[in-house]
C-alpha positions, 0 to 999 in steps of 0.5 A: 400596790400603790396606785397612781390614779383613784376612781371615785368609787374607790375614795374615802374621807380617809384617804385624804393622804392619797388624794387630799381634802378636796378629791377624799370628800367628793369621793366620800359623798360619791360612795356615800350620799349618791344612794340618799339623792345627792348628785355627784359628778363622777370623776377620779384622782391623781394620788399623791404616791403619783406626785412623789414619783413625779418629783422623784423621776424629774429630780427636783427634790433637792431643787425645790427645797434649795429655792425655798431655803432662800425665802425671805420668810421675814418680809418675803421681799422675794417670794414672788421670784421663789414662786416662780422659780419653783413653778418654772422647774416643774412646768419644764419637767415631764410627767411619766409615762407611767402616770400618763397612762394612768391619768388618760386611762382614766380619763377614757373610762370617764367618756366611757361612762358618760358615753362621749368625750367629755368637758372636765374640771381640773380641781388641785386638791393638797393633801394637808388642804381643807383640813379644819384649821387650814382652808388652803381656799383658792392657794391652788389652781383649777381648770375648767372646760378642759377638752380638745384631747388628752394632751390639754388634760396632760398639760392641764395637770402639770399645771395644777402640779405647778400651782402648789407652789403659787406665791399665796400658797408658799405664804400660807404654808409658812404662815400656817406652819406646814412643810413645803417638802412634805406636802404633796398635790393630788389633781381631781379630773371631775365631769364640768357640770354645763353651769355655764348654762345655767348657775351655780354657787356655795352653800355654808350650813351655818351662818357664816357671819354670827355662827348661827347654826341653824340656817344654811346660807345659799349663794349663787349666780348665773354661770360658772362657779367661779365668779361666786368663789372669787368674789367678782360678782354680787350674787343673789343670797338666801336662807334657809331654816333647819327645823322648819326644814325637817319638819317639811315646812316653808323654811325660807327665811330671806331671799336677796337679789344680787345684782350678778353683773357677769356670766362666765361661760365657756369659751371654746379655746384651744388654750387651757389658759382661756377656756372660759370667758367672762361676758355681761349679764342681760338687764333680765337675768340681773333681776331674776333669782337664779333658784327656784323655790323648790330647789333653793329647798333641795339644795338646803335639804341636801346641805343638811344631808352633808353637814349630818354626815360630816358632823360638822359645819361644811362649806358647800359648792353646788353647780346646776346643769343647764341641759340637763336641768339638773342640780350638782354638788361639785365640793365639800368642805368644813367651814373653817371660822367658826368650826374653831369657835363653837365652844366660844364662850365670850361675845365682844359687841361694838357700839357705834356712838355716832354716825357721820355722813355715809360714804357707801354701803355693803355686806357687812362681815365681820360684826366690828368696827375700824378706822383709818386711811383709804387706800386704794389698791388695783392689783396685788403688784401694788401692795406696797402702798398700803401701809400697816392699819390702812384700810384696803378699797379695791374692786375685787380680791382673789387668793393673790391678794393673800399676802395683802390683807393681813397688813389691812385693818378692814377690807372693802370691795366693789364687787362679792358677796357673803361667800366669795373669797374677801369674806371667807379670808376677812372672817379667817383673820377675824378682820372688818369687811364690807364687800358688794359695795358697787362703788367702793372704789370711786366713791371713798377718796384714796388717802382719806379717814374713814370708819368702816361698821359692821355692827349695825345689821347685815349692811355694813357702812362705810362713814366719812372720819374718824368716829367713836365706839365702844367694845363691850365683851361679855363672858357668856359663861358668866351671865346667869339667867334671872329667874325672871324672864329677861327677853328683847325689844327687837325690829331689825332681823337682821341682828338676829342671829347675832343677839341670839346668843346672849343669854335670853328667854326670846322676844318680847316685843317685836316691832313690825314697824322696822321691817314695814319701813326698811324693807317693805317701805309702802303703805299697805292700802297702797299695795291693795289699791294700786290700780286706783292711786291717783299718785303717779310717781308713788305708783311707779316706785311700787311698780318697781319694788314689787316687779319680782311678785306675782301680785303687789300683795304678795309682796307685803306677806312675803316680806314681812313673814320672812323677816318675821320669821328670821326673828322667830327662827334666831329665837326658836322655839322661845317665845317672839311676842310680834305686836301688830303695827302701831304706826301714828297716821303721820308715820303711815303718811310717809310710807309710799302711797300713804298720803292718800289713805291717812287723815291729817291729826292734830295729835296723832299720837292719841289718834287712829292708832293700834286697835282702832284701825284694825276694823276700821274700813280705812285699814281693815284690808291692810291689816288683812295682809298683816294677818295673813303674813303672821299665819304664813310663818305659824302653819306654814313654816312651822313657827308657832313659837310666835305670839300675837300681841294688839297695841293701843287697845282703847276698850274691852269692845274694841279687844273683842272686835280685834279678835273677831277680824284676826279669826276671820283672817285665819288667825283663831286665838287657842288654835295651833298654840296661838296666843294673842296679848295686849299691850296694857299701855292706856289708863283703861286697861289697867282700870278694866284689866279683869275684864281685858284678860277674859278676852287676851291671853296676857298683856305687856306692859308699854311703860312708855304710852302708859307713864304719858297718859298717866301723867297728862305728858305728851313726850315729844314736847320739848316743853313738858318732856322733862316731867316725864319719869317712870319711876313717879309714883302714879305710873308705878301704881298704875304698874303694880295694879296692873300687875296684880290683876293679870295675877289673879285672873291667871294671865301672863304679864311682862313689861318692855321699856328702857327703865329697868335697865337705866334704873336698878330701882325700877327693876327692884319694883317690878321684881318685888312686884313678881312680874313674869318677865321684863324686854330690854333694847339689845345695847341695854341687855346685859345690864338689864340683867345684872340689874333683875339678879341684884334686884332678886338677890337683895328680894331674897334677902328681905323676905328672910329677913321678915 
């Protein structure tokens, strides 16, 4: 017999005909995962034999389909009157009595259980939604707070029966190919989780910009769900780490504050339309995370629990009870992008050529580039402004702007972040966004040329004009590893997770000095010293930027080990060469603070530099922070992938002295896998290379330092600059000895510079020569390797010659 309402416990993920994709996963994670700790609030739901016999009862079959025979499915110039028409029809009929029953039967149970008349959530759940093609996300309405008796839940669902028919959800069947007619609306009834109290938000259990799969995103802020999903707030932002997750490490990587300008709370209203309310978020609830460490972790732990359940990547909403203290999970669904791209084998890179002055900046989405006039629309009623190609400056969008944005070539925002429905409609349609901007709609000029990039990092850039790219599309397929290591010269986590994919061997050289001057932006000792800084307004801007850490040092070691480990996390477990900093004193300066420990050289570049500052009193504590951040990502998150590499080693004394100070700080060279190389950058270490490799475990060659100070060169003078040229013989002598003496004495060897990738020469030399492996800047990757395979193929050939 069919049933007209389903309780959770009665659902499975197969009944997603009866009760659709929304209401068949609740109940699939309510019966399954409740007994593995995850919380589900209890609910049931209307089924679609309930809806077929409404519209049966109601005789509104035929009435519908003619409505909908009349849509302009070419410019859909009557869709908004279609949608109303078909909504009218259905909010004037009535619901059975027999479904009626059913539905506050249902509804009694639930108070019953929870032993009081409870807040329910009023969820619309299609039965063709949330399939993995079709998010439907947001086509459909939702209720929220619904209370003050059964009537309003009555009138509640009618609602939600009316929804199916909003003009977004009318578009997106068309445009997705569904029949009108044939789908059908279950309406989920769920206990409302008192997150108006507390927080909530939307997990995705891959990165949903790259299709990084293993981290999970958490987003979130204070308040009702709603706000995150819609966009309407720019919420705090973290990730998380699977392996070093089940490994029951520290396993998060980043962790962003947003700026979380409203709180949607619950308004007590007798009218279903105005059950909640929208109110300003107070200056300390801004500046505080909405999770705690701990369950940031369990949210990930769960979300882990789910996607192993499902098989598959999954879009997660979480909702935490403010009194209960307790964390929800309210939704489940498959993440619908990059579902339908795992098995992509071509990766298209866009390379800005130039850069023009910066209008405004957000989250990037989308890792594309696109150009062409601002426009600036406030409502969806004034979509005929924006023309075909145009870019789209609104404050914030919902599913009602649907329609709109595929005529956009990028869409900006004011407000949102990586999860809010800007970000998932921009990625669906493979579109350029940029959302959480602040100011995208005053600051950009309506009717002026713009170029909005998303491919420089997680921060997207909105530039004056019209500027130039290129687009670069690899077959991944078709790119064959060398036999020689091929690894990356990289800095900026941010990229990461997106490089990952280009075929590789990991890092071979990560710089700390991006990191150190774009996210940390102070001067170590300034950090260790603060109470003395005689600099008042330095000391109030690091006042500011560590307002959030316990001590001013842990805000160094956090920083830097997250973003350390991001890096180490893209690449795991290939090998992440990190080289210790080897800022020049004029660059320390210019940190904040740092006038006040840096001398003034003549000639920095051959000054206190690398190795020397190490165990030198003026650093040796700065370097202390930098040690005690590479040990938090090796023990405690579990990255031992990380290798630890000393620059600018002047003297084998020196090297032994480096170590001593690194084994002090918890850093023991041959304990937990650790392995510590030397950048082979000075005359010295290859003339005593024998004697370097007794104390390190391999050496990198920095072709740049070494060709300058073999040739007498100093590279920033314009006047000499031009004799600089790796491929002058002396250099290349130096690299073949060098070279030599790390094979012998056992010892690994590598080589990062620019030169065997501009150079197809140069990569035959160091092939010749059987170097271990060669890191390349992420634009010259591809060709680096084209250039090692030619290199090795034409090797090949001449030893079967001889």
């Amino acid at each position: 017999m069919q049933k007209y309402i389903l309780s959770f416990n009665e659902i499975h993920l197969n009944d997603i005909a009866q009760v659709g994709g929304k209401n068949s996963s609740l109940g699939e994670m309510f019966n399954t995962l409740s007994s593995k700790g995850i919380k589900i609030p209890d609910g049931f739901a209307t089924t679609s034999f309930a809806y077929q016999e409404f519209i049966k009862s109601n005789k509104l079959g035929n009435d519908l389909k003619n409505i909908l025979d009349k849509l302009d499915t070419t410019n859909f110039s009557n869709l908004s009157e279609i949608g109303l028409s078909c909504r009218n029809l259905i909010l004037k009929a009535s619901i059975p009595s027999e479904i009626e029953a059913a539905i506050k039967n249902g509804y009694r149970d639930l108070c019953k259980k929870y032993a009081s008349q409870i807040h329910v959530a009023v969820r619309s759940s299609a039965t063709a939604e949330d399939l993995p093609d079709a998010s439907f996300a947001g086509q459909h309405e939702s209720y929220l707070n619904i209370c003050c008796g059964e009537e309003n839940l009555l009138n509640a669902c009618l609602k939600c029966m009316a929804s199916l028919f909003t003009d977004r959800a009318i578009k997106y069947r068309h445009d997705h190919g569904f029949d009108h007619m044939k789908i059908a609306l279950s309406i989920g009834i769920q206990k409302m989780v008192r997150s108006d109290m507390a927080s909530s938000g939307v997990c995705f259990t891959l990165d949903p910009d790259s299709g990084f799969e293993d981290v999970i995103l958490i987003t979130g802020s204070w308040g009702l769900g709603e706000n995150v999903v819609q966009g309407a707030v720019n919420p705090d932002e973290f990730y998380v780490f699977k392996k070093s997750l089940q490994k029951n490490k520290k396993a998060i990587l980043n962790k962003k504050i947003g700026s979380k300008e409203k709180t949607l709370i619950y308004n007590y209203s007798s009218s279903i339309e105005n059950t909640t309310i929208n109110i300003e978020t107070p200056k300390e609830k801004r500046e505080q995370f909405i999770l705690t460490d701990e369950e940031i972790n369990l949210l990930a732990k769960w979300s882990l629990i789910i996607e192993e359940h499902y098989k598959k990547p999954m879009d997660i909403e979480w909702a935490k009870d403010g009194e209960e203290n307790t964390i929800y999970i309210v939704q489940a669904r498959p993440e619908t992008v990059y579902s339908r791209q795992r098995n992509q084998v071509k990766i298209t890179e866009y390379l800005l050529k130039e850069k023009g002055n910066t209008i405004t900046k957000g989250k990037a989405i989308g890792n594309k580039i696109a150009t062409g006039t601002a426009r600036i629309i406030n409502s969806p009623k004034d979509s005929y402004l924006l023309k075909e190609g145009e870019i789209l400056i609104t404050d914030i969008t919902n599913p009602d702007w649907d329609p709109i944005l595929k005529k956009a070539s990028a869409i900006i925002t004011n407000k949102g972040g990586r999860t809010s429905h800007a970000a998932i409609i921009a990625r669906e349609l493979g579109a350029v966004a940029i959302v959480g901007t602040g100011n995208a709609t005053s600051a950009i000029k309506d009717g002026e040329t713009v170029t909005v990039s998303c491919a420089e990092g997680e921060t997207g850039t909105v530039y004056e004009g019209k500027l130039l790219w290129d687009v670069v599309e690899t077959d991944l397929e078709a790119i064959e590893k060398p036999k020689t290591k091929v690894m990356f010269i990289l800095g900026n986590p941010e990229k990461a997770f997106h490089l990952s994919r280009i075929p590789n061997d990991g890092v071979g050289l990560m710089r700390l000095e991006f990191i150190i001057n774009n996210s940390i932006k102070i001067h170590p000792m300034a950090l260790i010293k603060f109470d003395s800084l005689k600099d008042q307004q330095a000391k109030s801007e690091i006042a500011n930027l560590t307002s959030n850490y316990p001590d001013k040092e842990s805000y160094f070691v956090e920083k830097l080990s997250r973003s350390v480990a991001t890096i180490a996390a893209a690449f795991y477990p290939n090998d992440v060469i990190v080289r210790m900093t080897d800022f020049k004193t004029n660059e320390y300066a210019n940190l904040i603070g740092g006038k006040e420990f840096e001398p003034e050289e003549a000639n920095p570049m051959l000054g206190f530099r690398g190795a020397s500052r190490y165990y030198n009193d003026a650093y040796k504590e700065g370097f202390g922070l930098e040690c005690k951040a590479m040990k938090v990502v090796r023990e405690e998150m579990g990255l031992t992938n990380i290798k630890l590499m000393i620059p600018f080693c002047r003297t084998v004394e020196e090297g032994k002295k480096v170590i001593e100070i690194m084994k002090a700080n918890g850093l023991k060279q041959g304990e937990n896998e650790l392995e510590i190389y030397v950048m082979a950058e000075i005359p010295s270490n290859v003339i005593l290379a024998d004697e370097f490799a007794s104390v390190f475990d391999g050496f990198s060659i920095g072709s740049n330092d070494l060709t300058q100070l073999t040739l007498g060169i100093d590279r920033d003078s314009s006047t000499v600059s031009e004799l600089f040229d790796e491929n002058n013989e002396a250099p290349k002598k130096m690299i073949r000895l060098m070279i030599n003496a790390a094979k012998q004495a056992g010892k690994k060897i590598g080589l990062c510079g620019q030169a065997p990738s501009d150079f197809p020469e140069f990569a035959q030399f160091l092939v010749e020569n059987k170097i271990d492996s060669i890191s390349f800047n992420p634009d010259a990757m591809i060709k680096g390797i084209q250039n090692i395979k030619e290199a090795e193929a034409k090797f090949r050939h001449q030893k079967i010659e001889h």
